[in-house]
N, C-alpha and C positions, 0 to 999 in steps of 0.2 A: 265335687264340682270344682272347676279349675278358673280360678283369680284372674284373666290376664286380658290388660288394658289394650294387649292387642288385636283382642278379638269383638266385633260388632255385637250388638246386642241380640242379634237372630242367629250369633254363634258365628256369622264368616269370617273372615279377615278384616281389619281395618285398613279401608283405602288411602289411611295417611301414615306414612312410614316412622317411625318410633323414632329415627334422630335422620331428618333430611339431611342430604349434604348441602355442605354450606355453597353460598358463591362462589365463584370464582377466584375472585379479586379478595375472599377471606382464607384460602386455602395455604398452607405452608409454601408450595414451592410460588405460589403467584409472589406472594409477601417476599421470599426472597430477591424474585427479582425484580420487582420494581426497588426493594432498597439496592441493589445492583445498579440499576440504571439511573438511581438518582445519583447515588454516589459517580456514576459514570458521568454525570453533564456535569458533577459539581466539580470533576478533575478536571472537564475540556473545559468549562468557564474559567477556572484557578490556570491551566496550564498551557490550554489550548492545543496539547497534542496528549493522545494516549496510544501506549507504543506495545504491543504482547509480541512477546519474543518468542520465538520458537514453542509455538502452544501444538497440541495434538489435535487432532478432528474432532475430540469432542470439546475440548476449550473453545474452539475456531467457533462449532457450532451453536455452544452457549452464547460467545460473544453476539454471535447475529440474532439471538433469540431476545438477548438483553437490550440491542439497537433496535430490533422491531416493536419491544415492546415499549420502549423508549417514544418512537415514534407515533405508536397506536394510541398510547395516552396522552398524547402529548405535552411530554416532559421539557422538549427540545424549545430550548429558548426563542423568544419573539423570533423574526426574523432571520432566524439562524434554521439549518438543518444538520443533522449526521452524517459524516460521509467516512465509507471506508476506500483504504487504498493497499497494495499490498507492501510488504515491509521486510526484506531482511528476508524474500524466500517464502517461506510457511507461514509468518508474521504478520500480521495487521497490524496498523497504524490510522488511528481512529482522529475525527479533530472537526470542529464547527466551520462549515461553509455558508456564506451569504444566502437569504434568500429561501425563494420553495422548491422544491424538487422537481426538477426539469418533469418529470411523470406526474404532477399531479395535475388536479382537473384543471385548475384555471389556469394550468399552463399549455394545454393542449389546442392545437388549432382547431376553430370555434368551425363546426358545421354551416353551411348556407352561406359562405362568406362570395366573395362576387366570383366572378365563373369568368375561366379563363377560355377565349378565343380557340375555339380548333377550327382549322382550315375544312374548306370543304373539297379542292382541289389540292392532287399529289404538286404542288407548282411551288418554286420559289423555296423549299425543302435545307433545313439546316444540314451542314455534310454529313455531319453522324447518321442522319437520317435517311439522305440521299444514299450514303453507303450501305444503310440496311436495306432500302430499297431494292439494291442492285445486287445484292445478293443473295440468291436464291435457296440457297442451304439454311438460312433461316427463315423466321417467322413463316415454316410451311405450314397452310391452312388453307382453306377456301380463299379465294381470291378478294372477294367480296368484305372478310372478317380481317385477309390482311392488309387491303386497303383501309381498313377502318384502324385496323391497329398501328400504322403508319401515322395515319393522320394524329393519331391519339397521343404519339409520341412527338410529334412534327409539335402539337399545340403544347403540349411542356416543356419543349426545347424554348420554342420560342418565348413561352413566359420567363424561363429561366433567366434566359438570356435580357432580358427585359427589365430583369429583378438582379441584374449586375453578375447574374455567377456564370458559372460555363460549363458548358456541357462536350462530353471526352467519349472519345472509344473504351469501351468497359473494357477492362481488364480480367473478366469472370468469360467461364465458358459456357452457355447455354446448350440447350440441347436441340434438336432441330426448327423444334413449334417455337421456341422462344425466341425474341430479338430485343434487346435495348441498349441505354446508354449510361453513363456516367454523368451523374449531375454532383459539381463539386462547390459548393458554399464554405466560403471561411477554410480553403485547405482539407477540407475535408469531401471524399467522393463517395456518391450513394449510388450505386446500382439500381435503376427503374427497367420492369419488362417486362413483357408486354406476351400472353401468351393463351390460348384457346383452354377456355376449361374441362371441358368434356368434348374430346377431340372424337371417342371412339363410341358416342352416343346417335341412337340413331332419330331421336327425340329435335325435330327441327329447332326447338326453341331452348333445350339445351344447348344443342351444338353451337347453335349463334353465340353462349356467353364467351366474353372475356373475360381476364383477370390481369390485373396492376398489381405487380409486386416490387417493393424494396428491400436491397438486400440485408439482412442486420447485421449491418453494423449499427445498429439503431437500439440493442437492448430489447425492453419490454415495450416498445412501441410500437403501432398497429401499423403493419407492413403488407397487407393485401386488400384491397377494394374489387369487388364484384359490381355486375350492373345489379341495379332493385329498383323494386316497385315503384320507388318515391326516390330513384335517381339514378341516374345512368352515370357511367364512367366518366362520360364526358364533361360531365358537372360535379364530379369526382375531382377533377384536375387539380382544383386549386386548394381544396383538402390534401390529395397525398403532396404537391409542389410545398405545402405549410408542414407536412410532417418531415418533410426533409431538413427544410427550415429550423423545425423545433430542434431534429435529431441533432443536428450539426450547434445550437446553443447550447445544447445538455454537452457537446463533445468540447467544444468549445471553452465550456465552465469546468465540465472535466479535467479538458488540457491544462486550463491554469491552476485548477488544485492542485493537480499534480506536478506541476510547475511549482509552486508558492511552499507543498511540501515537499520535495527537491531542495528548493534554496534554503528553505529554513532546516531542512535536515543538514545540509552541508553547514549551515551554521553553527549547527547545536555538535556537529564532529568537530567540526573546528575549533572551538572549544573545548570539545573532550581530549582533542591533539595538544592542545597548549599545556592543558591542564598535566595530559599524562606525559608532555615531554620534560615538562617544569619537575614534576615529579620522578619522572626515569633519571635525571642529572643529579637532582636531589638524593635519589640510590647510589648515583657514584659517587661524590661526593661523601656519603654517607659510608660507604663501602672502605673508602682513603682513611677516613677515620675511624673506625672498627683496627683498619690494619693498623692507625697509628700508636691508638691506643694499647692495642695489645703489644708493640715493639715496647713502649711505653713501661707499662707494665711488669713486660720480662724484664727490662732494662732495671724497672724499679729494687723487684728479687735479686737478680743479679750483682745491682752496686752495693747490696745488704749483704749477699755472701761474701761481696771481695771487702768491706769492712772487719766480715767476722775473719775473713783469710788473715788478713793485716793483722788482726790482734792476736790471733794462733801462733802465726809465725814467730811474732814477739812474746808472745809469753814462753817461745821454746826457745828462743835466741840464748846459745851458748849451753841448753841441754840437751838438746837434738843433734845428731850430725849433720856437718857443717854442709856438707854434698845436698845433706835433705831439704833443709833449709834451704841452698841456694835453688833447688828443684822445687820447691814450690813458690819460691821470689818471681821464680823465672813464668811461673802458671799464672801467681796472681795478677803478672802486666798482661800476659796473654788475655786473662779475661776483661783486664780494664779494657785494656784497646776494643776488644769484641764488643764490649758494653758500649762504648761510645759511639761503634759504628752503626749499632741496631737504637742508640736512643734516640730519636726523633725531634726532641727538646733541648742534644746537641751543639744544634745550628737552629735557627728564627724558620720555622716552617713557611712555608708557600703556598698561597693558592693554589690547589692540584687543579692540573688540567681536563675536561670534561672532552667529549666527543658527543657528535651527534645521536642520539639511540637508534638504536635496529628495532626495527617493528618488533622483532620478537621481544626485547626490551619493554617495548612502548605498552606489548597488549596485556600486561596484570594490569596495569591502571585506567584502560578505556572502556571499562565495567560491561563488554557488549560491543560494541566497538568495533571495528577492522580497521589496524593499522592501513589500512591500502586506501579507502575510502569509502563515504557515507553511504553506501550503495547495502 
């Protein structure tokens, strides 16, 4: 009969597994990376930039894995969020931004908020509007659904317009069912359009739906509204008019990251310029004296041979022929002179003069760097 703790007492299998697997959050690779990701916040609090140079797709990938999971636990200091930007190409450049991430919930426009006016007559019409009106190559539909979608655009306009921003001729090409416009908040333009959902339905109450769309540049932000049960488009308005809104804060807070790490990267080059041009001077410089030394040097050897020349000659004065004698009197000035013109310590040396460095110079010491700029 056979021993084993595995097996139930009526002989089946035991329903409980002989070594579960552990948590999650007790498994090897988890433990790695959250010490990763703490190590990660503890450089951007100490440092406030972390910078990976020239990483592969799977480094790239790690890194986002290590940010997310940074974020999931929340590791990320009060007030602060993760933001990545790109860097040098293939590079990321990681660093803490104010605040909560333009996508998270309490930052998104609040459902049910008050409901923006649509007109009930095509009258009085913003131009962007009036021009879609007037031309017939778009928003082809039922007459009935594009007067509706007219109107629908007509009442965003004019909220816009209401709420200080402006609304432009889009710059995107629609296709014939589509027509809208540009609504541009803070320098920044969002494409709203307006266009039949199920065009080629034969379903009366499909065919009537519309659909509001923004174009993304908006990211992961909700960029289509349909009519439903519990609210038509029309009561939509000031929902998608507040996700444009939002989009353009998230773009906004973007542009000055990227701004603020711009200025501070060109700082920290600038720096690294000063640093490697102090130091490329410091090579020539260093370079004049290498050479000087070794004239130096030879000159040292050299005034030792023409000593021992000196004492040779004299010790043969008057048993050498006299021709010989004067043939090496005559060498040993030759070499003083030579000596004196290669000694360096001659004459009172001079500050050598420096030149500006060549990039190619400049870039051993900009550890990463491009001579050209922080870019």
């Amino acid at each position: 009969m056979i021993d084993d703790d595995s097996l139930a007492s009526d002989g089946s299998e035991s329903a409980v597994p002989a070594n579960p697997r552990p948590p999650y959050g007790e498994r090897p690779v988890a433990r790695a990376r959250r010490a990763k990701a703490q190590e990660l916040i503890e450089r951007l609090v100490a440092e406030g930039r972390v910078r990976i140079t020239d990483p592969d797709d799977d480094e790239v990938a790690e890194w986002r894995r290590v940010v997310n999971y940074a974020k999931r636990h929340g590791l990320e200091p009060a007030g602060k969020r993760i933001e990545k930007v790109p860097h040098g190409g293939p590079g990321l450049e990681l660093f803490l931004a104010e605040g909560p991430h333009p996508n998270a919930r309490s930052e998104r426009p609040k459902e049910g908020g008050a409901l923006v006016p649509v007109p009930s007559r095509l009258g009085h019409l913003h131009p962007m509007v009036t021009a879609l009106k007037d031309d017939e190559s778009r928003l082809v539909m039922p007459s009935a659904l594009r007067r509706r979608s007219l109107l629908l655009l007509q009442g965003l306009a004019a909220e816009a317009v209401r709420r200080g921003h402006e609304v432009r001729k889009t710059r995107s090409s629609f296709y014939p069912r589509e027509g809208g416009v540009d609504v541009a908040v803070d320098g920044f333009a969002y494409t709203v359009t307006v266009r039949q959902e199920f065009p080629e339905s034969t379903d009366p109450e499909r065919s009537a739906r519309l659909v509001v769309e923004i174009a993304h540049g908006l990211n992961d932000r909700p960029g289509r509204w349909r009519d439903r049960k519990t609210r038509t488009l029309e009561e939509a308005l000031g929902v998608i008019l507040g996700e444009i809104e939002a989009g353009a804060g998230e773009d906004t807070r973007r542009r000055q990251d990227e701004q603020q790490a711009r200025a501070e990267r060109e700082v920290r080059w600038q720096v690294a310029m000063d640093v490697a041009r102090e130091q490329a001077v410091r090579e020539q410089l260093a370079q004049v004296l290498r050479e000087q030394a070794g004239c130096w040097q030879e000159a040292a050897v050299l005034s030792a041979y023409c000593t021992a020349l000196e004492r040779r000659i004299s010790e043969l004065d008057g048993a050498a022929d006299e021709s010989a004698l004067e043939s090496a009197r005559r060498w040993l000035q030759w070499v003083r002179e030579y000596v004196r013109s290669i000694d360096p310590l001659s004459r009172l040396p001079e500050m050598p003069h420096t030149h500006e460095p060549t990039p190619e110079e400049l870039k051993p010491y900009l550890r990463g760097w491009s001579p050209h700029g922080p870019q």
